[in-house]
Structure formats: structure tokens, C-alpha cells
N, C-alpha and C positions, 0 to 999 in steps of 0.2 A: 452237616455234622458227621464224622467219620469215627468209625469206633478202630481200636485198637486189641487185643488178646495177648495180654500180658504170661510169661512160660515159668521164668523163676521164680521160685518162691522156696521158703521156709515154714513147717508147720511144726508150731507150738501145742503142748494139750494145755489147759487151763478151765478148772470146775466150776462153776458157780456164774453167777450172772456178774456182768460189769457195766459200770454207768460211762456215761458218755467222758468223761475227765479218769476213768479208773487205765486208762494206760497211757505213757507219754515217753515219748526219744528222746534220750539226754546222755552226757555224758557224765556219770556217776564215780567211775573210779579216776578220773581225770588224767587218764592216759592220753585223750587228746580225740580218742574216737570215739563215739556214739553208743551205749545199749540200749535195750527196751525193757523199760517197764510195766508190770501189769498186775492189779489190785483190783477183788473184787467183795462178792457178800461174802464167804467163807473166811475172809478176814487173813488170807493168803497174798503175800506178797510176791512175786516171782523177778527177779530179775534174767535176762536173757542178752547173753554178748556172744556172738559168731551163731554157729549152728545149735549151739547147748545153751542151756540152763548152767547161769553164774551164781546165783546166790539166793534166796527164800530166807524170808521172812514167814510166821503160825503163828495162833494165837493171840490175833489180833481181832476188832468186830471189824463190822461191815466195812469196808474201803472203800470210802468215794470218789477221794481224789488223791490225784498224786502227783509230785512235778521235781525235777532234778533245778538246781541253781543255788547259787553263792548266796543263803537266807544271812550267815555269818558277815556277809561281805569281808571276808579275809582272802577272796581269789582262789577259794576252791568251792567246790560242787559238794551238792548232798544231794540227798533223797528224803523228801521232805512228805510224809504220810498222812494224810486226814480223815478220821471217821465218820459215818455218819452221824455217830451218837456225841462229837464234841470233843474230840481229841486229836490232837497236833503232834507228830513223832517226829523225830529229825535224827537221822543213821549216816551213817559214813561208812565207807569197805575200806575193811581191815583186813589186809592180806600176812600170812604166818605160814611157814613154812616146817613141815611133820613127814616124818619117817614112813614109808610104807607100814611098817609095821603097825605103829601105832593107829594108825588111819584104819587097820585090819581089827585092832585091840576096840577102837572107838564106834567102831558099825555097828548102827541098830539102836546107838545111844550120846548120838550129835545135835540132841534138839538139847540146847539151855537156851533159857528165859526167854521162852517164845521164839527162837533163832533157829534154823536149820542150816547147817556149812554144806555148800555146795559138793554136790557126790560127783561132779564131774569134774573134778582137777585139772588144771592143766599146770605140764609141768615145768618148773620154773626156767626162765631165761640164763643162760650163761653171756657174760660179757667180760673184755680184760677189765673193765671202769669198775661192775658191781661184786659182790662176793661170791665165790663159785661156793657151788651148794650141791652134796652129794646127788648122786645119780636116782641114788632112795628116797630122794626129797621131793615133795609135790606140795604147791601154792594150794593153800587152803583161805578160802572164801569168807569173811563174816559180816555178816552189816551190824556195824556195832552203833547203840544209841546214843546220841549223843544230848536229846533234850527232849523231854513232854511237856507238855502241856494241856489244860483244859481250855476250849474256845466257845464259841455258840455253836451247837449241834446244827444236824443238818445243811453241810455245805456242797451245796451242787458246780460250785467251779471256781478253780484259784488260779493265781495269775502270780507270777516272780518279775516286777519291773523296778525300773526306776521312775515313778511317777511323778513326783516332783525335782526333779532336774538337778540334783544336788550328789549322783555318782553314787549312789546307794540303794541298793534294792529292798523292796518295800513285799510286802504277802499280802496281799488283796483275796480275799473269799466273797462269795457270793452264796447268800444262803436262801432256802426254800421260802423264808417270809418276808422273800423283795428287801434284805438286808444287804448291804457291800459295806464291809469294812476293812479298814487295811490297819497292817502291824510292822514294826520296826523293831529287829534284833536290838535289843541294848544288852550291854555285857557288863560283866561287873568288874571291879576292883582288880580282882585278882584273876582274871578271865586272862588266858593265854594270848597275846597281841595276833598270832598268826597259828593255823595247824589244828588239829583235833585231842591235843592229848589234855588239857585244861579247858574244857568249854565250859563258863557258867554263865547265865544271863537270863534273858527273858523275853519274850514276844511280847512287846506293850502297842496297844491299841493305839495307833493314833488318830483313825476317825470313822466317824461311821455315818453311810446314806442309807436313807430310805426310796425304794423306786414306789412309781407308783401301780407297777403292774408284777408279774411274774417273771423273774431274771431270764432272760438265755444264755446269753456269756458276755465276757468282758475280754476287750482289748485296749493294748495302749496303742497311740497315734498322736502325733508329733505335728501342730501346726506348721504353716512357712517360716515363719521363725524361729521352730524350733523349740516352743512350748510341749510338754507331753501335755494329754489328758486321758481320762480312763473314758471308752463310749462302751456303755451297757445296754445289751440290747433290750428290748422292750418288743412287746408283742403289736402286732398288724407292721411290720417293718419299721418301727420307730428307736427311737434309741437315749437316753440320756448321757452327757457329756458333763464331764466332772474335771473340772482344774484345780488341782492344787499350788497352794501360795509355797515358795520356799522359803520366803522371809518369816511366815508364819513357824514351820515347822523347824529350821538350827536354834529358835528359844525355845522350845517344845519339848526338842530332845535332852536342853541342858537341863531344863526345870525336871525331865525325868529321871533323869542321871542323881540328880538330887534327893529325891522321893523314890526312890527306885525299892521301896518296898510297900508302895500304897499298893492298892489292886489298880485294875485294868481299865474301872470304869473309870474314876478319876481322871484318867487320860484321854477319855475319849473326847474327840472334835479337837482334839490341840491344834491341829493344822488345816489353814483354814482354805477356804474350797469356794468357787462360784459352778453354779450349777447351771445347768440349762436342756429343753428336752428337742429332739431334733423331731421335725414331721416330714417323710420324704413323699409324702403323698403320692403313695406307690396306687395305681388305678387300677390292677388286674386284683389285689387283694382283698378278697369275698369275703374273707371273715378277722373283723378288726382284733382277736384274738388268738389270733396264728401265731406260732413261736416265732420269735427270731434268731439268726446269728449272725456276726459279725465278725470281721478283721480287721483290721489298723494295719499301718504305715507298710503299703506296698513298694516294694520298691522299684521301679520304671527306669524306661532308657534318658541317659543326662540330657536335655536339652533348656535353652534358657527358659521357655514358654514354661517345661515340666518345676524347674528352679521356682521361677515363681511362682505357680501354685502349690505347691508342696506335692507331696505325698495322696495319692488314692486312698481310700479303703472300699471295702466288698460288704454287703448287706444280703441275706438268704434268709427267704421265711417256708416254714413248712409245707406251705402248698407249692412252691415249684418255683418260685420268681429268683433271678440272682442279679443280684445289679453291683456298677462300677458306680461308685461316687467319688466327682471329686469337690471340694470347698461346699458341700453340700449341698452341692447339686448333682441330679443324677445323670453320668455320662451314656451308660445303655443297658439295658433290661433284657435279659433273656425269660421265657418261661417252659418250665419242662414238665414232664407227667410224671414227675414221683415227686415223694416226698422229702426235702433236704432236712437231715436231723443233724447234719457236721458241717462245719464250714474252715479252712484254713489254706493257709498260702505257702509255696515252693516255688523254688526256681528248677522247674523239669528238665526243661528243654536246655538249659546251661547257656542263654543267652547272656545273664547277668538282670533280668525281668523274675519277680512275683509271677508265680500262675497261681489262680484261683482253682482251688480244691474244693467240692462239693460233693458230698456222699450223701445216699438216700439210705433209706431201711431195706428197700430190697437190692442192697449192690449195688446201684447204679451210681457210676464216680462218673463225676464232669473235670476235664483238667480244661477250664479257659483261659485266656491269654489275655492284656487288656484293649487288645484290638478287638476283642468278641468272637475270635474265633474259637471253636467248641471240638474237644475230644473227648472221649467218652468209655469205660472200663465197665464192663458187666462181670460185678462177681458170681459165682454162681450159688451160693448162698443168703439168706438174710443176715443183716446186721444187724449187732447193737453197742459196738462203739468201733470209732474211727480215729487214725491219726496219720499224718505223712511226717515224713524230715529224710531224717539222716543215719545209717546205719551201718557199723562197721563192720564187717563179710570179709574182706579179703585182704589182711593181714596189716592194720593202721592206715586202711582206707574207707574214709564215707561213702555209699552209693546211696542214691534215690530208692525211697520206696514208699510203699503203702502199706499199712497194718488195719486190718480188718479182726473183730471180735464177733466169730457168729454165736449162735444160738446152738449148735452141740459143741458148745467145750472145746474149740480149738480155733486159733489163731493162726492166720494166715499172713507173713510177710511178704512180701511182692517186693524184691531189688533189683540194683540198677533197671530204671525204666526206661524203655529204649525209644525215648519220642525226644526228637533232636531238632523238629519242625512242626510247627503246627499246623502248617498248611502244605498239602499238595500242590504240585508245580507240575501242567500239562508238558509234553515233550513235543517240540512242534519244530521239526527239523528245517533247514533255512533248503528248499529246493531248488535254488539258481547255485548253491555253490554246489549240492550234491553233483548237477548237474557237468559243472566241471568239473571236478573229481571224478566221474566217472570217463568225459573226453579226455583224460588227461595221456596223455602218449607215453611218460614214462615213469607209468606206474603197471606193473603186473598185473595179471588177472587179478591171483592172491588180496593183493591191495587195493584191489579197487573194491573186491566184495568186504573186508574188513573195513573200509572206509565207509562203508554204505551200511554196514551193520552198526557201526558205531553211532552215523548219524538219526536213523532210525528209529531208534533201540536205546540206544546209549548206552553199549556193552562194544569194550571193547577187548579182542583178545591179546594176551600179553603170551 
């Protein structure tokens, strides 16, 4: 195992404690490239694109979790906000363009309805296609509301999929009393077909499990054929597996469309669901009450062996263990000395392969590969929430990074990661051609020490 010392980075301030789900990479104003977002107890919202702070969200309670994606399914992105105490916000950026002047008139008195317009402008784009806009004009920032809602309080982790296979994404939470229920946008009547300027509708329940133990997270994961289902993890490395029927739920939704002014319970279980709990009979696991986390559908090198088995997933419980599963069985087991509290997957290395991403609480990131081979990232502080993806830095390009949340109030980015290999390759020069390269008669000194440097070494001078 080789460690690596990561140089670049970005440092955010941000007050207040954040939970494991209170920051996530998405792309929110759907330009095509990635921000970061970050919610915590002070009920502050932050959004952050390039080196600055884009937009703030005040006056909101505790933020547990938060997650960018298409809840609308209309083909654009939100920022979808949930509290601890049971509430559901759903915002969109609203970009407006204001006079220096006024911007000078407005300072000290830009907070409305709980909203803060980004103090760092940036100023607007000329092109011959869009409307040239004076010199005095600068893009003003807003996240404007576009839906609330009341849920069941206490949700420790949500998830934006398509879990029944029907091209439409679904809001799955996971809350503190071993609850998962998932919701379905329904719109109304008079609900705008496409865009944000007419949203009405509703988050309607479509069904709701009960685990039998204490949630860790949930992902989705896509059998050989191509079935999704949701695997929630479960404590001592176990996990339950939830399929939903699609034939159950396209009557579900019309009979809600129908009724579309009962309440929420009414709805619940419409879509119907086979359940099942996995046991990986993990044998280094001391205490059958150790959290868990999990990942779904890794994505692997094509081959027909991989075709046929589908898709891996990643399993990691608190005490150290990280394992590769595939069809439910486990392919290999690393175990380390800390504690894993994050678990998620990146393609680092740019092969077109999943690495398994693994954060502990004091810093220690594992990037493994699914051949087992192990690199490793020492922050120099503790953490208390983790994320990787995707990050837009340098000017409508993504790079690699890592987002760490410590314990004094600042946020550490780490981009483009420069691990391109995950294993070292000894340099063991072939000696019988050095050797002729060196007799060679018509080669010059000069050349002959370059040739022998390069074979050596493997530097060569240009």
C-alpha cells in the first residue's frame, strides 16, 4: 500500500457542524459543470463554483441532507434541501443581471425571505448569439424556491434515482427510525410541462420500508439484467435489497393524479416491492452492530465474463473491513486501522473503472481499485463529512477531487488528483542490448552516455 500527498486544494470557511449527507457535487445551475454544496446545523446553505462562494441560502433549521438532480424530471437540476425537523425545499438559480450602482444602493440589505444573493459576482458573459449587457452589469445570484414541503423528520440520507426502471426519478430518504420511503413528483393541471417559471405539484409517497436495524446508506444497483433495486445498508455488514415492481407503480401514479388532493398516507405502499436481506458473513466483524456503508453499480472493464455477472458493488463497516462483492458473493476483503464513516466510488485514475473511495474520521482516504490494489491520502485533520465526484475549476472543465468537512469550520477541496496508475512498475533495464549500445562503433561518446542514461533511468535528454 503506497500513500500519495495531494498539493491542490481550495479552502472554504463554513460554521456549524455538518452531517455525513450535508454536502454533495452536482450540477445546480446546469451549465454542464459541477458546484459544491454545503448545509449544515446553522441552517445555512452555501453553494460554491470555481474558487468563490456562488450563492447562500439563511434561515433555515438544521440541514441534513442535500442533493442536486432532476426531482421535476423535466431535464433540469435543482437543489433539493431537507431538514432535520421534516421539511423538503426544492430551489433553482435564478440568475438577473443589476447595475453597479444599484448592487452599491442594495448592500447590507440582500437578505429576502431567508435568501442571501451572492456578494461575489461574476460578471456577465458577452457573446454575438446572447444580449450584450453594459459594462455596469454584473450576474446576480439567487436560489429561488420553487416547492416545500412537510416529510417525516429526521432524515439521515437521500438518494435521487430511478428505482423502478420506468425513466423517472424517484426521492428515497432514509430516516433515523430504520424508515426508507420513497416519493414521486406529481404535478398538477396547470403545472408548466417544461422550466421553472409555473411549478405546482407535490411530493406523493409511494412507498414506505421498514429495516430491521439502524440505516447506514442506500444505493441503487442494477442486476445482469438490468433490474434496479435500492441495497440499504444494515449494521454488522449486512444489507437489505428492495425491488420495485414497475407494473405496480404506472397505476399508482394515474390513481394519484386522480386524488391528487388526498394526503400522503393514502399513497403509501402503492408500488409494490419484494424484499430481501443479504448476510455476507463478513468473519473479521467483532461486533455485529457496527455501521455499515455501501455502493452499487461499479462500473468495470467490458469483458463477456464481467457482461455476465453484471455490475460489483463495495460494502465498508466501521471498524475497517472493505470488501468487493460481486452476485453476492464476496470477491476480496481488505482490513485497515481506522474507522470508515464514508463510502463512494470515482473513476480516479481515468481508466473508464469505479475506484472505491473510503474515508475514515481521522483523514484517512483509501482510493482502491477492483483488483485490490490500495492508495491511500492522509488529511491532516479530522473529519466529519466526506464526498468525491466532480468539480468545475478551470473554466467549463470537471477535474477529480475530494471534499473533506473538518471540525474547525473549513472545507478543504482537493482537485485534479494526479494518480493516473495504481500501481508502480519496477524499471529493470534489458542488459544485453545495453550492452550493444554501448559496443556500438557508430554512436558517439555523447550517445552512448544518453542511451545508457535513458535505459537506466528512464530519462531521457531532449
Amino acid at each position: 500500500m503506497r500513500a500519495i500527498s495531494l498539493v491542490d486544494r481550495l479552502e472554504f470557511d463554513f460554521s456549524g457542524n455538518i452531517l455525513r449527507k450535508g454536502l454533495t457535487l452536482g450540477d445546480v445551475d446546469n451549465d454542464g459543470v459541477s458546484e459544491l454544496v454545503v448545509g449544515g446545523e446553522t441552517g445555512n446553505v452555501s453553494v460554491f463554483k470555481g474558487a468563490k462562494k456562488y450563492a447562500m441560502l439563511t434561515g433555515l433549521s438544521f440541514v441534513s441532507c442535500v442533493c442536486v438532480g432532476d426531482i421535476f424530471n423535466v431535464g433540469k437540476n435543482c437543489l433539493v434541501v431537507i431538514t432535520a425537523d421534516g421539511w423538503c425545499y426544492v430551489y433553482c438559480v435564478l440568475v438577473t443581471y443589476v447595475s453597479v450602482e444599484c448592487e452599491a444602493d442594495d448592500e447590507g440589505s440582500d437578505q429576502v425571505d431567508g435568501q442571501i444573493f451572492s456578494s461575489e459576482s461574476v460578471e456577465s458573459e458577452r457573446s454575438n448569439d446572447s444580449a450584450v449587457h453594459s459594462a455596469q452589469e454584473k450576474e446576480r445570484v439567487e436560489l429561488k424556491r420553487l416547492h416545500s414541503q412537510r416529510i417525516p423528520a429526521n432524515t439521515k440520507d437521500v438518494l435521487l434515482a430511478d428505482i423502478n426502471g420506468d425513466g423517472l426519478l424517484e426521492l428515497v430518504v432514509g430516516l433515523t427510525d430504520r424508515v426508507v420511503r420513497s416519493y414521486r413528483w406529481v404535478a398538477d393541471e396547470n403545472s408548466a410541462a417544461d422550466g421553472f417559471d409555473n411549478v405546482s405539484g407535490k411530493l406523493v409517497c409511494l412507498n414506505k420500508w421498514e429495516c430491521a436495524k439502524q440505516i447506514g446508506s442506500i444505493t441503487l444497483h442494477h442486476s445482469p439484467e438490468g433490474v434496479p433495486s435500492l441495497l440499504v445498508a444494515q449494521p454488522g455488514g449486512t444489507f437489505m435489497r428492495i425491488v420495485c415492481h414497475l407494473e405496480d407503480s404506472s397505476q399508482s401514479l394515474e390513481n394519484t393524479g386522480e386524488h391528487s388532493d388526498s394526503g400522503s398516507s393514502r399513497t403509501e405502499s402503492l408500488v409494490g416491492s419484494r424484499i430481501d436481506y443479504q448476510f455476507l458473513g463478513i468473519s473479521r466483524a467483532r461486533n455485529q452492530n457496527i455501521s455499515t456503508e455501501i455502493v452499487g453499480d461499479l462500473i468495470q472493464r467490458r469483458s463477456p465474463e464481467s457482461t455476465k455477472k453484471g455490475r460489483p458493488y463495495s460494502v465498508a463497516t466501521l471498524d475497517g473491513t472493505i470488501m468487493l462483492v460481486h452476485d453476492d458473493i464476496i470477491t476480496w476483503s481488505i482490513a485497515v486501522d481506522h474507522q470508515i464513516f464514508s463510502l463512494h466510488k470515482m473513476d480516479v485514475t481515468g481508466d473508464g473503472c469505479d475506484n472505491i473511495i473510503a474515508c475514515s474520521w481521522d483523514g484517512q482516504t483509501y482510493i482502491l481499485d477492483q483488483d485490490k490494489n490500495v492508495v491511500k491520502f492522509q488529511l491532516e485533520e479530522s473529519v466529519q463529512s466526506f464526498d468525491c465526484g466532480y468539480y468545475n475549476l478551470h473554466g467549463g472543465v470537471n477535474s477529480t477531487c475530494f471534499v473533506y468537512a473538518t471540525f474547525h469550520n473549513k472545507i478543504y477541496l482537493y482537485y485534479d488528483i494526479p494518480l493516473t496508475k495504481m500501481t508502480c512498475k519496477r524499471f529493470e533495464p534489458d542488459l544485453s542490448i545495453l550492452k550493444d549500445l554501448v559496443n556500438a562503433e557508430d554512436l558517439d561518446q555523447k550517445s552512448k552516455n544518453e542511451l545508457v542514461e535513458y535505459l537506466l533511468y528512464g530519462v531521457k535528454n531532449v
